[in-house]
C-alpha positions in Angstrom: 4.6 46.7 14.1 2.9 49.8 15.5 1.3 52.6 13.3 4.4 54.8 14.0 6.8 52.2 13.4 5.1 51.3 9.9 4.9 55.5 9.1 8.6 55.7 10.0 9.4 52.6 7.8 7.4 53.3 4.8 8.8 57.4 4.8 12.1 56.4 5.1 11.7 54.3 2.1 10.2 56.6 -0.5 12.8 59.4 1.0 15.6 57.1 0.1 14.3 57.1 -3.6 13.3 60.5 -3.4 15.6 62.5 -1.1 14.5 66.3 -1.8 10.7 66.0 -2.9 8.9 69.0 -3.4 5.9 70.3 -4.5 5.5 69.9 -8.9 3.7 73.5 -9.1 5.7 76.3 -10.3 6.4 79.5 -9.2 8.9 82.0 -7.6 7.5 83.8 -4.7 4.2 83.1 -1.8 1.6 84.5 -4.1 2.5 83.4 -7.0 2.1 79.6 -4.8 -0.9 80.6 -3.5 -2.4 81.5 -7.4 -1.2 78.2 -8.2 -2.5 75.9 -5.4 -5.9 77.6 -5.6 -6.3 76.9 -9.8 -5.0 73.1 -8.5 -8.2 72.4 -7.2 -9.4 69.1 -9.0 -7.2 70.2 -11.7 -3.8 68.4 -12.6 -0.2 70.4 -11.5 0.7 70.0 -15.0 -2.3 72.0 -16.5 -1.8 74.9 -13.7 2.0 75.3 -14.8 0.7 75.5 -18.0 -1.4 78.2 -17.7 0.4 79.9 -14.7 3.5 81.8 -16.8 0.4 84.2 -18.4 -1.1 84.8 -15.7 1.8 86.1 -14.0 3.0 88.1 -16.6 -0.6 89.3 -16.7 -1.1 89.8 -12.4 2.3 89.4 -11.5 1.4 90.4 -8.0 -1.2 90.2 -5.0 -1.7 94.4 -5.7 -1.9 94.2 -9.7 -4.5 91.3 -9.3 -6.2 92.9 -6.9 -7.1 95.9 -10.0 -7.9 93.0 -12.2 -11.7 91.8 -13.8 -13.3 88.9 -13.8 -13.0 88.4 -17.2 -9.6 89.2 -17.9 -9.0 86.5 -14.8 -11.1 83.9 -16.2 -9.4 84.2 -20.2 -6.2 83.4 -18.7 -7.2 80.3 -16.8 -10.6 79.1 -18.9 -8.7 75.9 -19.7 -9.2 75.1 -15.9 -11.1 73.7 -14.1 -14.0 75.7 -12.6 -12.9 78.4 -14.0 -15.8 80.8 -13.1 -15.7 80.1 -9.4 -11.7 80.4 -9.2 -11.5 83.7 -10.6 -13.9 84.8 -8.2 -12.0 83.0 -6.0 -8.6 84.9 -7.3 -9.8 87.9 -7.3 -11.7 88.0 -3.8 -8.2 86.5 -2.1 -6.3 89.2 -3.9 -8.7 91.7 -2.5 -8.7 90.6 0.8 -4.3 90.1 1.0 -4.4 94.1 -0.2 -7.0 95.1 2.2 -6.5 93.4 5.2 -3.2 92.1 5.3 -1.0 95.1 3.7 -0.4 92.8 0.5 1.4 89.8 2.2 0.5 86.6 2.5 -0.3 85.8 5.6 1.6 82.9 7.7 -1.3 81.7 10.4 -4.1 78.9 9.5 -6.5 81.2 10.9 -5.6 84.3 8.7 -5.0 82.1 5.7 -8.3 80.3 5.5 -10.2 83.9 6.1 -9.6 84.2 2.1 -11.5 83.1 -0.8 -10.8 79.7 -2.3 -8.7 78.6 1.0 -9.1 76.1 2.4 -7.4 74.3 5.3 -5.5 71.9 2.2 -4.0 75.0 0.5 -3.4 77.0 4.0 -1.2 74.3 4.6 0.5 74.0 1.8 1.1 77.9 2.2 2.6 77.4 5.9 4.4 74.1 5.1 5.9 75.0 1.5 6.4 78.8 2.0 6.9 79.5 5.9 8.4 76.1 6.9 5.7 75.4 9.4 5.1 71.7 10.5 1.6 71.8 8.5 0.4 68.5 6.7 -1.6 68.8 3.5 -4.1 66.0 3.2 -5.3 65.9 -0.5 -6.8 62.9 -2.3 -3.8 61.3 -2.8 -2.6 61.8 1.3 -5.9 60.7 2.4 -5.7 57.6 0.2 -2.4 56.7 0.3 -2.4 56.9 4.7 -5.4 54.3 5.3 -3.9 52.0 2.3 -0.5 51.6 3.9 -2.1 51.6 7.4 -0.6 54.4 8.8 -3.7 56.7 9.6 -7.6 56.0 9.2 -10.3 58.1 9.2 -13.4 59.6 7.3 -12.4 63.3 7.1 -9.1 64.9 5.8 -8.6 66.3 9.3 -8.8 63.0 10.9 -6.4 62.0 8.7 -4.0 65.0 9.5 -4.7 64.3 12.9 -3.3 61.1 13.5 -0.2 61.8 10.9 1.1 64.4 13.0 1.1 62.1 15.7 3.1 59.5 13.7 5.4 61.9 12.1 8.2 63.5 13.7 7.8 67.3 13.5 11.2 68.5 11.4 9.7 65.1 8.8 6.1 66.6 8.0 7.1 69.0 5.2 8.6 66.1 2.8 6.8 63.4 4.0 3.4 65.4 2.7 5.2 65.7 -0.6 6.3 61.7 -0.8 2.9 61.1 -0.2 1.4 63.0 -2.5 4.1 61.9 -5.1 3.5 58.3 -4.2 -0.5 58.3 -4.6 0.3 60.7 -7.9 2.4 58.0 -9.8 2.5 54.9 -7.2 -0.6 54.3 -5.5 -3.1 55.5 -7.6 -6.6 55.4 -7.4 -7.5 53.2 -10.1 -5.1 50.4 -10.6 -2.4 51.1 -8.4 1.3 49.6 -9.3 1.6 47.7 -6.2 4.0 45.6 -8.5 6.7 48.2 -8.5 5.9 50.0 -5.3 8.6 50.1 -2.7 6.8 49.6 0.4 3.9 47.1 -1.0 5.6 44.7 1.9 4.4 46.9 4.3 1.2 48.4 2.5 -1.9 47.3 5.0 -3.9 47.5 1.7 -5.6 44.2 1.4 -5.6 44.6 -2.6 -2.0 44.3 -3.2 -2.0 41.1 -3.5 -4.2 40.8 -6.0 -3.2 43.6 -7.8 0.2 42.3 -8.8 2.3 42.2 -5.5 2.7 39.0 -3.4 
């Protein structure tokens, strides 16, 4: 079975148990993702959506953040983590989306990694989730998950990227980043993985499966 074959096998799969996956951060407009996928930063989804509804209602857009303080910014999200460095963070992209690009938020790798606290992960997600673009997030989980199941390998996140979008049709990429993510979030998880009630453990390439409850 070839790389591609295996991708195509093991997507197919986790899309048949999850037919619409999408990302588990909330929010209602590009900025407010953007806010959102910035405070994810080695922090769990489920603490961001619980501090995101203040925030918003606090800077419930690009221009109102933009007026804000550091210390109002770091209040809201001090349950985060990092706090200190993603307000700055916050505050310096908000900045930046007023002054340079009239508010929006922009829709090209190049422009989107130009702003504080973005980096090529979260420019992604911004293309893929917001403007539809064929753009591959590769988290922890992604980059975990791919040289388990034998469908990528490499020692950077954009090697990793690299060889998915070669294995992954182009109209696929945008929910096969979220089933992987999903799968490495509740399957295939860094310590003790469920290979025991994993869905593609038969064609996993990791050579723990077996003894981790799948044979």
């Amino acid at each position: 079975m070839t790389r591609k074959e295996r991708c195509t096998a093991i997507l197919g799969i986790l899309k048949q148990n999850n037919p619409n996956p999408e990302t588990e951060l909330h929010y209602t407009q590009p900025y407010e993702l953007l806010v959102a996928v910035i405070l994810s930063a080695q922090c769990t989804d489920k603490r961001v959506n619980l501090v995101t509804p203040n925030f918003f209602k606090k800077f419930p857009t690009v221009n109102v953040l933009q007026k804000g303080s550091f210390e109002e910014v770091f209040e809201l999200i001090r349950s985060i983590s990092f706090p200190n460095n993603k307000a700055k963070h916050l505050l310096g992209m908000a900045e930046k989306v007023v002054n340079d690009f009239a508010g929006e938020i922009p829709n090209e790798l190049e422009d989107l990694v130009k702003l504080p606290g973005v980096g090529r992960k979260t420019a992604n997600v911004i293309l893929s989730v917001i403007y539809g673009q064929a753009a591959l997030a590769v988290d922890t989980h992604v980059f975990r998950v791919s040289q388990r199941m034998g469908i990528a390998k490499g020692n950077t996140p954009l090697q990793i990227e690299s060889q998915l979008m070669k294995v992954i049709p182009t109209e696929e990429v945008a929910d096969s980043h979220h089933l992987l993510i999903l799968h490495g979030r509740y399957v295939c998880t860094a310590r003790s993985p469920k290979c025991y009630d994993c869905k593609v453990a038969h064609l996993c390439k990791w050579e723990g499966r077996k003894r981790n409850g799948f044979e």
